[in-house]
N, C-alpha and C positions, 0 to 999 in steps of 0.2 A: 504494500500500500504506500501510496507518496503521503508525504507530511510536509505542507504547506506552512515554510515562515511567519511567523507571526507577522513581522515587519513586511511581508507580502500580502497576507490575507489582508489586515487591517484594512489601510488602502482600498484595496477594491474593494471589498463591501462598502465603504467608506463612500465611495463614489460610485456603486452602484444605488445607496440610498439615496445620495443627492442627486444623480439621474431621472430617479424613479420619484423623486419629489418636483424637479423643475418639468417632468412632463406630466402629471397631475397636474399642477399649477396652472401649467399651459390650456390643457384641457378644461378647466372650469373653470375659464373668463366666459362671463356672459356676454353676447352680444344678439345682442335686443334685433327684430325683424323690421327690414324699412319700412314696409307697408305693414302695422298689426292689425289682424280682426277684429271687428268688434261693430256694434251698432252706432256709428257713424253719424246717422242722418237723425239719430233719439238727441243730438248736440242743438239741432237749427230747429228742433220742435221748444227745446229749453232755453235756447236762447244763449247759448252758451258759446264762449271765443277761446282760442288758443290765445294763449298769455305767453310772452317771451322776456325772461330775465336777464338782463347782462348781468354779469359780475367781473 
């Protein structure tokens, strides 16, 4: 059987975690749909305006 250095293993699993974390990460940024569903036209029966904030 091989027996892997300590001062080898570490490391890679080491950076196998942090791999396995920055593509998680990557994967659940939301990004919201340009056109969303929704009842639309229930806005101009309420009387209702999109509002834009600078900051």
């Amino acid at each position: 059987m091989w027996r892997i250095p300590t001062y080898v293993a570490i490391p890679v699993v080491a950076a196998a975690i942090y791999l396995a974390l920055c593509y998680i990460a990557n994967r659940t940024v939301y990004f919201p749909a340009k056109y969303p569903e929704g009842l639309w036209d229930a806005q101009a029966l309420l009387h209702a305006t999109d509002v834009w904030l600078d900051t």
